[in-house]
ROKOLDO-902711 format. One record per residue (C-alpha): x, z, y. Coordinates in steps of 0.001 Angstrom, whole numbers, plus 500000, padded with zeros to 6 digits. Example, Ala and Ser with C-alpha at 12.3 -4.5 7.8 and 13.67 -1.06 7.14 Angstrom:
512300507800495500
513670507140498940
end
This chain:
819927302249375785
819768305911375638
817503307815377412
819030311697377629
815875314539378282
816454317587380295
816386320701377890
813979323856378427
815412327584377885
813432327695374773
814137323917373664
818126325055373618
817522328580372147
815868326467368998
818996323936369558
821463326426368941
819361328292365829
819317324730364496
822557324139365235
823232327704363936
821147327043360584
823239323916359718
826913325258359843
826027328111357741
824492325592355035
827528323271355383
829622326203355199
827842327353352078
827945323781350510
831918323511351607
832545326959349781
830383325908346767
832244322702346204
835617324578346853
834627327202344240
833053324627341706
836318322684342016
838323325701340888
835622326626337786
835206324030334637
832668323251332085
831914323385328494
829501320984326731
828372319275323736
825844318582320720
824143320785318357
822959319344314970
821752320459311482
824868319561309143
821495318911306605
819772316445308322
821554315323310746
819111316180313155
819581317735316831
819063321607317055
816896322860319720
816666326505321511
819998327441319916
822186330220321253
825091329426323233
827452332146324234
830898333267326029
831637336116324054
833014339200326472
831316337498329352
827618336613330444
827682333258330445
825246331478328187
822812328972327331
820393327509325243
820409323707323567
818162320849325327
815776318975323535
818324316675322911
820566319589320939
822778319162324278
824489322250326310
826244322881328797
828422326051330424
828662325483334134
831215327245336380
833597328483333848
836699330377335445
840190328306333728
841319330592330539
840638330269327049
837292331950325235
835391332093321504
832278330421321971
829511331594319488
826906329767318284
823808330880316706
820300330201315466
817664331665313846
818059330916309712
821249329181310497
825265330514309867
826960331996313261
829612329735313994
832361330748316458
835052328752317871
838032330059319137
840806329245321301
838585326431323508
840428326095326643
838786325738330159
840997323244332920
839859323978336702
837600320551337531
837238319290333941
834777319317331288
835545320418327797
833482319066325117
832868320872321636
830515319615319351
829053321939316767
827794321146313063
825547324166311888
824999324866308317
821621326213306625
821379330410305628
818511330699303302
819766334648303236
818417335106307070
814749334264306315
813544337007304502
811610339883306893
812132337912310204
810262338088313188
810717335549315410
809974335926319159
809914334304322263
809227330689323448
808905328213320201
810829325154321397
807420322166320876
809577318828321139
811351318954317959
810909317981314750
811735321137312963
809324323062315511
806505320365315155
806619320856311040
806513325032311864
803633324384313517
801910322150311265
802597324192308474
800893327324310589
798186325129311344
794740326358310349
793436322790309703
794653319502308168
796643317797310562
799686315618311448
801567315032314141
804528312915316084
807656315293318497
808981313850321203
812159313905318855
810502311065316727
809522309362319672
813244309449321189
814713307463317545
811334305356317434
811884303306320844
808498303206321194
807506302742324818
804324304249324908
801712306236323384
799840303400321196
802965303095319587
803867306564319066
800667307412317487
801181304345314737
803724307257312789
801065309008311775
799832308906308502
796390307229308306
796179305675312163
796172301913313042
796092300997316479
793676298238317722
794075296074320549
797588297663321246
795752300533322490
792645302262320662
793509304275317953
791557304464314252
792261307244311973
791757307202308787
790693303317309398
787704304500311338
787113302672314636
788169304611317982
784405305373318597
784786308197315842
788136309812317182
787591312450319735
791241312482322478
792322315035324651
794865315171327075
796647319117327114
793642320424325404
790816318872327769
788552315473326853
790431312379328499
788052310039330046
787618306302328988
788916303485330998
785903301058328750
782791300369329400
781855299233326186
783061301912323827
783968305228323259
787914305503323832
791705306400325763
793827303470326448
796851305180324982
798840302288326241
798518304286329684
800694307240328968
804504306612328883
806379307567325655
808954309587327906
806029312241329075
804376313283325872
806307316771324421
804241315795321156
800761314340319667
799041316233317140
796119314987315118
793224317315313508
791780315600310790
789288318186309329
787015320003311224
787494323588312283
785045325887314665
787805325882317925
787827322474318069
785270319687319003
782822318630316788
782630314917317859
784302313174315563
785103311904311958
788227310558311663
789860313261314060
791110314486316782
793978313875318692
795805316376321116
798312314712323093
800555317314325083
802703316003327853
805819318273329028
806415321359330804
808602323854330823
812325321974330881
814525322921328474
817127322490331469
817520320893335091
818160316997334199
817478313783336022
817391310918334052
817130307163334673
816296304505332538
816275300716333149
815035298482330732
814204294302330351
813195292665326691
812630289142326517
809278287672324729
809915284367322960
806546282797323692
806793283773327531
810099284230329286
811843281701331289
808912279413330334
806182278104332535
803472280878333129
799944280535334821
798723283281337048
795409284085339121
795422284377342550
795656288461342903
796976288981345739
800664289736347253
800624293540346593
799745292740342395
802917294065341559
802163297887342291
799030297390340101
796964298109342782
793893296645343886
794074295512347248
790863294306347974
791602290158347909
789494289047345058
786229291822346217
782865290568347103
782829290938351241
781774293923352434
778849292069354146
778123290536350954
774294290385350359
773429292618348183
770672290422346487
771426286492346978
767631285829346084
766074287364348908
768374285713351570
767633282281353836
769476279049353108
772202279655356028
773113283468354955
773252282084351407
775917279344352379
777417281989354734
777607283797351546
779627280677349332
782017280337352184
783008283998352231
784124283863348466
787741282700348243
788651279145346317
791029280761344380
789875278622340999
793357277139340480
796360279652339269
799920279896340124
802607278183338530
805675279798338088
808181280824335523
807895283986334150
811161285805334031
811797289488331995
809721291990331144
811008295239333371
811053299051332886
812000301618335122
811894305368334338
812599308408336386
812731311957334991
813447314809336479
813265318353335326
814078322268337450
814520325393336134
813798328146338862
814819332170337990
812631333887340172
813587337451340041
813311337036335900
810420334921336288
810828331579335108
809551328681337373
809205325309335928
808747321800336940
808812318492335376
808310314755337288
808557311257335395
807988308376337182
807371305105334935
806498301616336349
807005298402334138
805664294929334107
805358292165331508
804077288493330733
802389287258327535
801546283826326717
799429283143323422
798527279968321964
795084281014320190
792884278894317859
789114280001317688
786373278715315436
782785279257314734
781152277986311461
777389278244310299
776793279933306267
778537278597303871
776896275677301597
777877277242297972
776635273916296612
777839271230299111
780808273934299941
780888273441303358
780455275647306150
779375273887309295
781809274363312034
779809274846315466
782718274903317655
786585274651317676
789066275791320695
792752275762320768
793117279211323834
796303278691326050
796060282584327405
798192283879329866
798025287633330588
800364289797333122
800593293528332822
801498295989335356
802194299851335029
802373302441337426
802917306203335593
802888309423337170
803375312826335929
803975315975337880
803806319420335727
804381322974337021
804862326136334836
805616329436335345
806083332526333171
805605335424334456
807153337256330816
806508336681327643
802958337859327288
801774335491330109
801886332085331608
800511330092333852
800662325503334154
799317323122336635
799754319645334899
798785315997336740
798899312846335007
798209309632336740
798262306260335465
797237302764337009
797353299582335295
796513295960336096
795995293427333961
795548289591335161
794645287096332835
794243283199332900
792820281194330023
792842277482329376
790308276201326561
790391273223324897
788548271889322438
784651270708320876
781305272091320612
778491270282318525
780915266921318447
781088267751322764
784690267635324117
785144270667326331
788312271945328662
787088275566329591
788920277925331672
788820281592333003
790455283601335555
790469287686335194
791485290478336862
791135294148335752
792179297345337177
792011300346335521
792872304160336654
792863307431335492
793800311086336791
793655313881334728
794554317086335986
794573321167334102
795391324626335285
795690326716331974
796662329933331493
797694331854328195
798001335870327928
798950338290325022
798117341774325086
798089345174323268
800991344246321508
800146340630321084
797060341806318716
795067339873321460
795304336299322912
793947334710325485
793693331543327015
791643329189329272
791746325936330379
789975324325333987
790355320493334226
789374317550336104
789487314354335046
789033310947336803
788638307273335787
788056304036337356
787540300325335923
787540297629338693
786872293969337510
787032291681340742
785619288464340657
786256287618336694
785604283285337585
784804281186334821
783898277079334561
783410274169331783
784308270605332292
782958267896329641
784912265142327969
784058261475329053
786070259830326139
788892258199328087
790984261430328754
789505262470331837
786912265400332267
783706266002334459
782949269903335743
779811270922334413
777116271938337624
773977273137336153
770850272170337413
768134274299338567
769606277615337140
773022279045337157
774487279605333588
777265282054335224
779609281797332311
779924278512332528
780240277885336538
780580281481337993
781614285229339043
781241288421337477
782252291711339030
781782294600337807
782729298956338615
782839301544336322
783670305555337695
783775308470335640
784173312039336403
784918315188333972
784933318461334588
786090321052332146
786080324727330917
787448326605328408
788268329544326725
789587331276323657
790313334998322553
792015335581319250
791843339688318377
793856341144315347
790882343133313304
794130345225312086
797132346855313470
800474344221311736
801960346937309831
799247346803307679
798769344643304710
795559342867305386
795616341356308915
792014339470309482
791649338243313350
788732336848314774
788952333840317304
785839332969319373
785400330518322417
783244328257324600
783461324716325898
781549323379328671
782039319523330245
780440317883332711
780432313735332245
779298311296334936
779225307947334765
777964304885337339
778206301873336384
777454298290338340
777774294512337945
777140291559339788
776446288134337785
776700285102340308
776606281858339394
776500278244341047
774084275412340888
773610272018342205
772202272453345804
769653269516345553
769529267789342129
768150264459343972
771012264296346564
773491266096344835
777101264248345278
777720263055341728
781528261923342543
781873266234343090
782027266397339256
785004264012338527
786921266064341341
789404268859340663
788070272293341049
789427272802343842
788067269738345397
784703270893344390
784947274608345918
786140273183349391
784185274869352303
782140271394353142
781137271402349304
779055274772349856
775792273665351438
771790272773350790
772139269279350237
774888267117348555
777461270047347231
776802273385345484
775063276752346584
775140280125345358
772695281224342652
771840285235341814
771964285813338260
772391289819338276
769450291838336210
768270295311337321
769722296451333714
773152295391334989
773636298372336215
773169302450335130
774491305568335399
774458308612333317
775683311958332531
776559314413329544
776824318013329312
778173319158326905
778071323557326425
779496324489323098
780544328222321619
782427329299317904
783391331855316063
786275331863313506
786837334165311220
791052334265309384
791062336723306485
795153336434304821
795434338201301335
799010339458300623
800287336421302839
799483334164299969
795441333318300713
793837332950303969
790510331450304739
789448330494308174
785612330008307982
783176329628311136
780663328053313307
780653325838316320
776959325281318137
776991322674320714
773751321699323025
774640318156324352
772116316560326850
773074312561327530
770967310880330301
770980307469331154
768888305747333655
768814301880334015
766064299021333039
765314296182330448
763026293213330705
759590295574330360
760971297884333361
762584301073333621
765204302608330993
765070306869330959
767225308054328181
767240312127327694
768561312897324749
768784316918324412
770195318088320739
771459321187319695
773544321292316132
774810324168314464
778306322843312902
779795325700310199
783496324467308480
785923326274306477
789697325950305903
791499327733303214
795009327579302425
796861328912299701
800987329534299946
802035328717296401
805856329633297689
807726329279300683
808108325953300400
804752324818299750
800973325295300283
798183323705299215
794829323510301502
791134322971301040
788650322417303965
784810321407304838
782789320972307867
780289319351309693
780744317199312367
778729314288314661
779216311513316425
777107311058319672
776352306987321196
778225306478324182
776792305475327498
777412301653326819
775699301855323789
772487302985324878
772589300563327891
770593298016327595
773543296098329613
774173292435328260
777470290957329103
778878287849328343
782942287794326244
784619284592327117
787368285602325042
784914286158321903
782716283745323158
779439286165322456
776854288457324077
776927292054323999
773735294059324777
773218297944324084
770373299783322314
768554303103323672
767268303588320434
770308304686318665
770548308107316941
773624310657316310
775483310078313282
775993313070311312
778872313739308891
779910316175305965
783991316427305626
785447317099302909
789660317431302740
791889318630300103
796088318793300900
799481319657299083
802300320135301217
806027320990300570
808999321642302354
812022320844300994
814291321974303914
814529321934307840
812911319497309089
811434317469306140
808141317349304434
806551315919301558
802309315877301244
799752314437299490
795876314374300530
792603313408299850
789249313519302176
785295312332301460
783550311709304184
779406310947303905
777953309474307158
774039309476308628
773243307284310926
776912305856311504
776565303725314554
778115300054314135
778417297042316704
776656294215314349
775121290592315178
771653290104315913
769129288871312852
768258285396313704
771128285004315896
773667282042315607
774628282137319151
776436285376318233
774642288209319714
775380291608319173
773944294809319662
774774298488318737
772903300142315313
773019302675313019
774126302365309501
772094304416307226
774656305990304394
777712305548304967
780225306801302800
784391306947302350
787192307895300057
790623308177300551
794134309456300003
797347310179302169
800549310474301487
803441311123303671
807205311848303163
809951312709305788
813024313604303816
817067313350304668
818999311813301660
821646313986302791
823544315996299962
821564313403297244
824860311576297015
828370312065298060
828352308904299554
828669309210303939
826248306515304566
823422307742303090
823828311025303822
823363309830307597
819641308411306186
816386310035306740
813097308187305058
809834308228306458
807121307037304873
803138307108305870
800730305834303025
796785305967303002
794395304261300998
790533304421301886
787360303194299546
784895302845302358
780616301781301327
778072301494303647
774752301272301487
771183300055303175
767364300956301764
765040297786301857
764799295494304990
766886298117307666
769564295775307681
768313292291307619
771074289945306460
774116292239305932
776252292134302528
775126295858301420
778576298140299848
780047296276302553
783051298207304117
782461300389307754
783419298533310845
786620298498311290
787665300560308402
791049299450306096
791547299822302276
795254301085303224
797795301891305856
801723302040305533
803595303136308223
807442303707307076
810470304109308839
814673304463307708
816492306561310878
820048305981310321
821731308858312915
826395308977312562
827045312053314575
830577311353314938
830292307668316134
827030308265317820
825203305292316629
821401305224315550
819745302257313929
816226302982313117
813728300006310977
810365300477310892
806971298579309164
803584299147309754
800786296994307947
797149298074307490
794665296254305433
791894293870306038
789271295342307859
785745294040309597
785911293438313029
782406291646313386
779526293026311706
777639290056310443
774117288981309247
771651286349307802
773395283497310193
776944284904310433
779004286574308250
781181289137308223
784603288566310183
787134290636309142
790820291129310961
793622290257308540
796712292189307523
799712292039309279
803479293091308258
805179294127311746
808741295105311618
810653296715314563
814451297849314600
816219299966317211
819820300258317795
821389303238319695
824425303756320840
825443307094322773
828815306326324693
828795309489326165
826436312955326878
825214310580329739
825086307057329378
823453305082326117
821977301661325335
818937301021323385
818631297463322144
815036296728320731
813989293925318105
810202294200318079
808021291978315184
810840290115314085
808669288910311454
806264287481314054
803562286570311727
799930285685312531
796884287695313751
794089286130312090
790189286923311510
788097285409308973
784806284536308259
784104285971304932
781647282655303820
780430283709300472
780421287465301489
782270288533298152
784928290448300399
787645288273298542
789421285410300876
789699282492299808
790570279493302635
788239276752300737
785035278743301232
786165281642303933
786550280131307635
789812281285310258
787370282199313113
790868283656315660
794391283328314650
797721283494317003
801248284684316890
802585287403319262
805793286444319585
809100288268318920
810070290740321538
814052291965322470
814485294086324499
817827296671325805
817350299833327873
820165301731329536
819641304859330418
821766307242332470
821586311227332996
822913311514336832
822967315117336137
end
């Protein structure tokens, strides 16, 4: 039916302007199309005849007309609307030949490609000035700026991450010389543990998505948004001082190089997971956006205390609370990816506008078969260690990814511009885990059922200025970051052997033992605000010989932090009339709404402590001053001093009452860098400084929580100090050619007070707490290579070849005075530091046929994960060869496949006991306390560029 309204005066004046307002833009559209269809294009690929690589930012011109452009990040261009006629098309770049083409012919409606080879001209480099916007993706511009860099430091272009095929930025940051990656997400430089690695996210702090330590879940940020990551790895005035193994800058796009939009579908299959049987908790229908929708929350009418409640609002209570004990059984099919970029250029009036959007979401399914173990101290005379307890884990864990980032820039000229950047990221993470095995000669079948949510927003306005010439800088910063950590309803529940293959569920009696037969829930939120500034001023005018600047700054952020958890647990209602035929049901059977009662079935039991919960806050108000003094462009020294007044509070309780933490410290921090240009090629660089390392908020919590996964306690300790640390780096670094780079570097590094998560004396039923480690102290070198093999031989293959190769090795001692730590192996190695790290990599790139293949290792050395003492020793994670290899092939300047082979070696992760505490392993005296394998991963990825 349609129902036809009468039309006012005014309604059909706006009608016909309307009506008016569309003709004229179909009329415009009709002519554009006509006119675009009577116009052609020119396009192609740029790349360095030396290395093979792409060529950003080069110069691409029409000669005798206006028409022009610049290469993408990709070393793509493109001429649009071309009139039909034939033209010389010049190409040029700074310390590269001009190369013209002539006679390229332009056919109304079609596309001409020309793709350009340039060649190297060492005679252009002597008394340039470069000007204008430095291209930051590529590889060539990330070396520039390394090399310019006024500190040690390394770093990974979004070039690199393109050949890699690495999906995100755990992975990316594994190229870097001297960083593992733990967990497939925290990152440890230098084999120091993520607690001593300060992150930010375009130049402000990125919040944690952990309670328990210090750290960014780099899995959260999309390998497709980052324009590059750059790591600082000796300490310098202008940047924090919280840290020892570095810190790492991670700066997500722009400015587009041009107006793009891309899309990318990809789906790998995991050999211990697809197409097999997969076991899921009960989320929730609306899982798959990784959203939390609410299903497994407490009530809202949930009583807030279940102690101080009557018997019929505590069953009230049970019944609310969803039987959702059993998981879903289904198959679980392939991993997916789907990526959506999209970049615009606006010219406004000669003003350049702008804007980037990505748009990631993925999900994935992992199934691991783990074996866990616990053994008491070894015998050395019976040699024998005890085992305690022995578990075969069947864990099934389902990942889901939602990625958003939305950037706006604008340049108003070259001496000043202006961004607005947003990054948003949600993940969920499900996990069910089936435990079989025996305690103390006990049968057990354990299980758990988990659900996490985690959440962050981090969002800048930034601003950077030249004046007087560029002889002054400026530039600022305003941020706001915001995290979230949800755990709903994280269920566990034990069931006990009866020796003819069936099993009873354990009830307790009397008192809930939550980890055994109950739910935790717990909420973390954190909130940062930032500010910054810094103003760089030329002491004297550039024509002058000596050119000292002076660079000062301040840094204020504003941390909050709350913090809550709920530990509820079940019990037998009435141990006299309890229904004993309850515990030979199914669980299920057990949690059905008659079962909840006073009498024969099971009742709610409160098991949440008033330290279970705490908030806190940090501010943080730091200024420098750096001081650069050149001499005849062959010296320069940066020297200077950061102060920083940090006040951490922390309110919450323990067992003897309330909890006030108020720690107010003020540290003056002075470093100095000097570098000395032997040549053009090379340099060689010497730096100190002081730096700290604050506890984090977990770690003075007096918070316990129970780790089914580890099977241990965790509890916090206000008591701990700040570590302090002296840093000292020494670095050779040469340049072969465009794009390459060949370094070698060592560091000491002496610790106070370095704070370490280690097991309780007197403990066997593995307790841990936080401490501090009196001396610390570590030694290492770096090495890392990035060199074409192109012109070494006259053979084509290898000339296609580029090596990369990442070595560090680390001598790390922690040393102890008398009785402060009772039980540990003294000259035992930091937490989670390794002897050595190798990260290398052979690109293979044919031009002509288009075709990449790209291997790459990574292994890093034995390292402690579990800080032992008098009743258990020292587990340690370890090492494991991973290879990946990447095939690419480019069918044309819009469509390619990516084809993935991740660990193909697939070997074991695997912690050990050390039993004798020699630091040697050896499998008849050292115990396998963890060990599974991963799986092999394959995986393809098509991606198409629509325009």
């Amino acid at each position: 039916m349609v129902i036809l309204l009468p039309l006012s005066n005014k309604g059909k004046l706006e009608l016909r302007n309307s009506f008016k307002r569309v003709a004229l833009t179909v009329l415009s559209l009709t002519i554009s199309i006509l006119s675009y269809a009577q116009t052609g294009k020119i396009s192609g690929k740029i790349t360095d005849k030396t290395t093979g690589q792409t060529l950003v930012g080069l110069s691409v011109l029409i000669e005798g007309t206006s028409i022009g452009t610049t290469s993408d990040a990709e070393g793509n261009y493109i001429l649009n609307t071309v009139k039909p006629g034939t033209y010389r098309i010049s190409f040029s770049f700074i310390s590269f030949k001009k190369q013209i083409i002539p006679n390229v012919k332009v056919t109304p409606g079609k596309t001409t490609t020309i793709d350009v080879v340039m060649e190297d001209d060492q005679s252009t480099l002597n008394d340039v000035v470069i000007t204008g916007a430095r291209k930051s993706g590529t590889e060539t511009s990330l070396l520039a700026e390394l090399k310019k860099s006024q500190s040690i430091a390394n770093g990974v272009s979004s070039q690199t991450i393109q050949r890699s095929g690495d999906t995100d930025a755990a992975q990316v940051v594994k190229r870097v010389p001297g960083i593992t990656i733990v967990d497939n997400r925290f990152i440890n430089i230098r084999g120091l543990a993520e607690r001593y690695n300060n992150v930010q996210l375009n130049n402000v702090t990125a919040p944690s998505l952990e309670t328990d330590v210090r750290s960014f879940s780099f899995d959260l940020i999309p390998s497709n948004q980052i324009d590059r990551i750059l790591v600082f790895k000796s300490p310098s005035a202008d940047i924090p001082a919280d840290f020892a193994g570095g810190v790492v800058k991670v700066f997500l796009k722009s400015i587009p190089d041009d107006d793009r939009l891309t899309i990318d579908y990809g789906t790998s299959y995991r050999q211990n997971a697809t197409f097999k049987d997969f076991k899921r908790t009960n989320t929730g229908s609306l899982y798959f956006t990784g959203f939390n929708t609410g299903d497994n929350d407490l009530p809202v009418n949930f009583p807030s205390n279940l102690n101080s409640v009557n018997a019929s609002k505590l069953n009230a209570a049970g019944h609310a609370l969803r039987n959702n004990w059993v998981p879903e059984v289904n198959t679980a099919n392939l991993d997916q990816k789907l990526n959506i970029y999209g970049s615009k250029r606006f010219n406004i009036n000669n003003k350049l506008l702008g804007n980037i959007t990505a748009i990631t979401y993925s999900n994935s399914k992992t199934n691991n078969a783990v074996f866990r173990g616990n053994y008491e101290v070894y015998d050395p005379v019976s040699k024998i260690a005890e085992e305690n307890y022995r578990y075969n884990d069947d864990q099934y864990t389902y990942n889901v990814r939602l990625g958003i980032v939305h950037n706006w820039a604008f340049k108003l000229d070259n001496n000043n511009t202006f961004e607005f950047k947003n990054l948003y990221n949600q993940l969920g993470t499900s996990q069910y885990v089936s435990r079989l095995g025996s305690e103390k000669q006990q049968e057990y079948a354990n299980f758990a059922s988990n659900v996490l949510y985690r959440g962050i927003y981090s969002g800048q306005l930034s601003g950077t200025h030249k004046f007087n010439n560029e002889t002054t800088k400026f530039d600022w910063v305003a941020g706001y970051s915001k995290s979230f950590r949800d755990q709903p309803d994280y269920s566990r529940y034990r069931t006990l052997a009866n020796g003819d293959g069936t099993y009873n569920i354990f009830v307790p009696t009397g008192g809930a033992q939550p980890e055994f037969l109950g739910r935790f829930y717990s909420k973390m939120n954190e909130d940062i605000k930032t500010g910054a500034f810094n103003i760089e001023q030329a002491l004297a005018p550039k024509s002058e010989g000596f050119k000292p600047s002076v660079k000062v700054g301040g840094y204020y952020e504003d941390k909050q932090r709350t913090f809550s958890s709920r530990n509820i647990g079940y019990v037998r209602a009435n141990s006299l009339n309890f229904d004993q035929s309850l515990l030979k049901g199914t669980i299920e059977e057990l949690f059905d709404w008659k079962n909840i009662n006073t009498t024969t079935g099971i009742r709610l039991d409160e098991k949440s402590n008033p330290y279970d919960n705490y908030d806190a806050s940090n501010k943080l108000l730091a200024g420098y001053a750096n001081f650069v003094l050149p001499y005849k462009d062959k010296l320069t020294i940066v020297a200077g001093a950061r102060v920083e007044n940090n006040v951490q509070k922390l309110n919450s309780f323990d067992a003897g009452g309330p909890v006030n933490v108020n720690n107010d410290i003020t540290r003056v921090l002075p470093s100095a860098n000097a570098q000395f240009n032997i040549n053009e090629k090379s340099l060689f660089r010497l730096a100190y400084g002081k730096t700290l390392n604050r506890p984090e908020f977990r770690e003075i919590a007096p918070f316990s929580f129970y780790d089914f996964d580890q099977n241990f306690n965790v509890a916090g300790n206000p008591n701990l100090k700040t570590a302090k640390i002296d840093n000292y780096d020494v670095k050779y670094e040469f340049y072969p050619s465009t794009g390459e780079l060949i370094s070698i570097s060592g560091f000491y590094k002496k610790f106070k007070d370095a704070i370490e998560m280690t097991a309780i004396p007197g403990s066997n039923a593995q307790s841990f707490n936080f401490n501090n480690a009196q001396n610390v102290r570590n030694v290492g070198a770096e090495l890392e290579m990035r060199k074409s093999l192109s012109g070494l031989t006259s053979s084509k293959f290898l000339n296609d070849i580029t090596l990369l190769i990442n070595a560090s090795y680390i001598n790390s001692k922690v040393m102890f005075d008398g009785n402060s730590a009772i039980g540990q192996s003294n000259n035992r190695p930091m937490q989670g530091q390794s002897p050595y790290i190798i990260n290398t990599a052979i690109f293979y790139n044919n031009i002509k046929s288009k075709f990449q293949v790209n291997l790459l290792y990574n292994v890093a050395g034995k390292r402690i994960a579990f800080v032992g003492t008098d009743l258990i020793r020292d587990i340690y994670e370890m090492p494991r060869n991973v290879i990946d290899l990447v095939v690419t092939k480019n069918f044309t300047n819009k469509l390619s496949l990516k084809a993935n082979f991740n660990d193909l070696l697939n070997q074991n992760f695997t912690l050990m006991q050390d039993g004798n505490q020699d630091g040697k392993f050896d499998q008849s005296v050292d115990q396998v306390t963890a060990q599974f394998k991963s799986g092999r991963q394959f995986g393809l990825t098509l991606s198409y560029r629509v325009f």
